[in-house]
N, C-alpha and C positions, 0 to 999 in steps of 0.2 A: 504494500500500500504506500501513497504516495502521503509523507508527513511537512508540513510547511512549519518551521520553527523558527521564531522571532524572542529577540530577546533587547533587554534593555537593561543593562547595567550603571549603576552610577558610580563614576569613575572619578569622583571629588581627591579619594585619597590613593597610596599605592594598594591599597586591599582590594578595593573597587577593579583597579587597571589588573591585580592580579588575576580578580574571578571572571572580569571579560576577555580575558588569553586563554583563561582554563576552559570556558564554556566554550569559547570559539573552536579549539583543539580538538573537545569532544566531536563538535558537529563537525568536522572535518572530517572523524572516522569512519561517519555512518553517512554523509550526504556531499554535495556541492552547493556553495555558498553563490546565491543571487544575488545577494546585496550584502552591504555592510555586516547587519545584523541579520540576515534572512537565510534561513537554510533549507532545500530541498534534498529529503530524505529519502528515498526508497529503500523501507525496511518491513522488518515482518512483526506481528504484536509482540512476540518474545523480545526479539531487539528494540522496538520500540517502547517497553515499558523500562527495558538495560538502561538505554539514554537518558529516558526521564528523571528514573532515578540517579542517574550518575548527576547531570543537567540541577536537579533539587539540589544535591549533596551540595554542589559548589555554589549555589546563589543564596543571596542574602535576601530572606523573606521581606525584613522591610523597607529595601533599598532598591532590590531590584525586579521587575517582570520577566517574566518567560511566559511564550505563548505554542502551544501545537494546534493546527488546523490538520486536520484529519482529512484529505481528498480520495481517500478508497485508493481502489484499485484501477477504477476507473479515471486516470487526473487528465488523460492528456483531452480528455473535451471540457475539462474546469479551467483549463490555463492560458491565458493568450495573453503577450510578449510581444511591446510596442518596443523601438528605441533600438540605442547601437549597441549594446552591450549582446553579445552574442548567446543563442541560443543553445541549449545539447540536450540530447536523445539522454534521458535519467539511466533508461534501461539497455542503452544501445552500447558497440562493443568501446572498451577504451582500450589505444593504443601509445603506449610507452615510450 
């Protein structure tokens, strides 16, 4: 299923800059980054509850948001991609 993960850290002090490196890392492992904070995941609910939890561990409840949009399995009739920043196949092959 395809996971859209948004997050928003407040990055006032170095604890803040730490936990938006660590968040960002995680979502690296499981997806490619759209935007700044915007991550598109193609994962399965076992991995997707892994990240959540991992994703809670590091954020700071009253400081910062994290957000998952759940688009099924079905994403690619949910998604449409205006602008120059280049589009990719989530599911399609990557070459090294």
């Amino acid at each position: 299923m395809m996971v859209l993960i948004t997050y928003d850290v407040n990055t006032e002090d170095a604890a803040g800059r730490k936990r938006l490196r660590q968040i960002a890392k995680q979502c690296v492992n499981y997806g490619q980054r759209v935007q700044n904070s915007v991550f598109e995941c193609v994962v399965d609910a076992a991995q997707c509850r892994q990240l959540q939890h991992k994703l809670l561990k590091i954020m700071d409840e009253d400081k910062d948001s994290l957000r998952f949009y759940y688009l099924g399995n079905q994403y690619q009739a949910k998604i449409e991609h205006f602008g120059c920043k280049q589009t990719y196949e989530a599911e399609g092959v990557l070459m090294v």
